[in-house]
PyMOL commands that place a pseudoatom at each C-alpha (Angstrom):
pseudoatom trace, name=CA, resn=UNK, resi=1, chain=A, elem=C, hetatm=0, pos=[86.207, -65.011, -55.447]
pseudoatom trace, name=CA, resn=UNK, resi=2, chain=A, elem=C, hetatm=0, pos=[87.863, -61.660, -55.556]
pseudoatom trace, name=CA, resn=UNK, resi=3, chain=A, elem=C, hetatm=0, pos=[90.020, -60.615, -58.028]
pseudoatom trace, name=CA, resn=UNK, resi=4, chain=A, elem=C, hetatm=0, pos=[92.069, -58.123, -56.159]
pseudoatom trace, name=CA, resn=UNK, resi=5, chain=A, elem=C, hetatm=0, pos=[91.651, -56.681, -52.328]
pseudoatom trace, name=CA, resn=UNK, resi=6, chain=A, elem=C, hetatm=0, pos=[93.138, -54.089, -50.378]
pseudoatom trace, name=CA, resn=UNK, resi=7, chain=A, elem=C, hetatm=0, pos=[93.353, -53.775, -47.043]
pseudoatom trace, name=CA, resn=UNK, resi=8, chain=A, elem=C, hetatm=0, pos=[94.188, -51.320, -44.238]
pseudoatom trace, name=CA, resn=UNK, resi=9, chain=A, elem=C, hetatm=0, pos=[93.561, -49.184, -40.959]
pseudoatom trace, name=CA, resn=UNK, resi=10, chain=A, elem=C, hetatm=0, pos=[91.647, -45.572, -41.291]
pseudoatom trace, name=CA, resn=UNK, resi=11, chain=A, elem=C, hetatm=0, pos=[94.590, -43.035, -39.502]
pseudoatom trace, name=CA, resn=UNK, resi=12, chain=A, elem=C, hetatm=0, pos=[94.134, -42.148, -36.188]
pseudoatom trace, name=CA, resn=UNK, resi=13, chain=A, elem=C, hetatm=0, pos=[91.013, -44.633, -35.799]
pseudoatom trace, name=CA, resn=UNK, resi=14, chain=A, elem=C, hetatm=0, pos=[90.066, -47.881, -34.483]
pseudoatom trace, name=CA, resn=UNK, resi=15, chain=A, elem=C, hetatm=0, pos=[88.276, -48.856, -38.425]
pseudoatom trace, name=CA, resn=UNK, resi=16, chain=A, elem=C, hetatm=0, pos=[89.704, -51.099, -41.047]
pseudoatom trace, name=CA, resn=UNK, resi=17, chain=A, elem=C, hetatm=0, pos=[88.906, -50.709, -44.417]
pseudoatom trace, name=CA, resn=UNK, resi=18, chain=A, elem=C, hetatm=0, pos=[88.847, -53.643, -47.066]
pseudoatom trace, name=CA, resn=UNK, resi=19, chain=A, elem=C, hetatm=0, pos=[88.532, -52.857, -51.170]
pseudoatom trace, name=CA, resn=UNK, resi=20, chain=A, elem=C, hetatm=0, pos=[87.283, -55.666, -53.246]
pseudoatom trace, name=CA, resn=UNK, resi=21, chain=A, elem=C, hetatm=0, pos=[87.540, -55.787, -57.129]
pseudoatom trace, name=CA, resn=UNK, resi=22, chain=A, elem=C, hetatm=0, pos=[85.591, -58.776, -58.550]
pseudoatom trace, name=CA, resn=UNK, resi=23, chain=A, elem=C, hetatm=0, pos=[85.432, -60.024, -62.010]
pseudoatom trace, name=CA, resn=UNK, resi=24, chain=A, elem=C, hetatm=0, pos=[81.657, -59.413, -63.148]
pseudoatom trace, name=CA, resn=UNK, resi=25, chain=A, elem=C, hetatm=0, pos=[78.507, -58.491, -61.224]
pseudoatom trace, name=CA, resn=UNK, resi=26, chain=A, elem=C, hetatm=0, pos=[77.719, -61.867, -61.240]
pseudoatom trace, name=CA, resn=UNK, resi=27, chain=A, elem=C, hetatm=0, pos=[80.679, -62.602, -58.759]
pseudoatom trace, name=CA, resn=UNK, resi=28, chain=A, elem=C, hetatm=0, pos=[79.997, -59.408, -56.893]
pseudoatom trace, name=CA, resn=UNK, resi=29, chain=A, elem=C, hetatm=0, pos=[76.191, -59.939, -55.770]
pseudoatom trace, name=CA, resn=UNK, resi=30, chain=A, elem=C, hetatm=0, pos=[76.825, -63.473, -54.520]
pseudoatom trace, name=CA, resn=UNK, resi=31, chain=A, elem=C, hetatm=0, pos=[80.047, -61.760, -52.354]
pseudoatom trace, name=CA, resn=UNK, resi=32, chain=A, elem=C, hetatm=0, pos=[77.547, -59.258, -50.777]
pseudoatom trace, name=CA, resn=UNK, resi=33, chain=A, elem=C, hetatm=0, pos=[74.828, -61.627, -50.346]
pseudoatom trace, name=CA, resn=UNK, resi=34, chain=A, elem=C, hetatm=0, pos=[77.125, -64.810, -48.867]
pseudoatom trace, name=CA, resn=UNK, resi=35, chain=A, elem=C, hetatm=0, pos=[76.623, -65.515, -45.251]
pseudoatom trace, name=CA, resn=UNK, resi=36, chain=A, elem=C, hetatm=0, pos=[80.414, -65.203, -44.768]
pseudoatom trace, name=CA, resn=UNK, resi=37, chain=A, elem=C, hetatm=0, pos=[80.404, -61.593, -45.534]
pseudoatom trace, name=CA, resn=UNK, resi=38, chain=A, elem=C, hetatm=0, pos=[77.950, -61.429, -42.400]
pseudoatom trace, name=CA, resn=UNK, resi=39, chain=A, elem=C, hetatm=0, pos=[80.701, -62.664, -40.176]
pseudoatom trace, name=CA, resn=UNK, resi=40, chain=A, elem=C, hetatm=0, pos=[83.238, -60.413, -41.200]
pseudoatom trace, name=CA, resn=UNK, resi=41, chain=A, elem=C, hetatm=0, pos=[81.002, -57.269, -40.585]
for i in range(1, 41): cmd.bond("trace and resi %d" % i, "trace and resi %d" % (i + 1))
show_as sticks, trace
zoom trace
């Protein structure tokens, strides 16, 4: 689970950008490596 996340829209484009702090590295690797993070994308 995240610790902290930011979101928002890039100016004068059609992109959203999303910031993720997570506790450890730990954390981090299973985030990029979950299936879920395959739907957002």
């Amino acid at each position: 689970m995240a610790k902290s996340q930011k979101r928002g829209w890039i100016k004068n484009t059609n992109f959203r950008l999303a910031i993720y702090e997570f506790k450890n590295y730990e954390d981090t690797e299973k985030a990029i490596n979950s299936k879920n993070l395959e739907i957002l994308i």
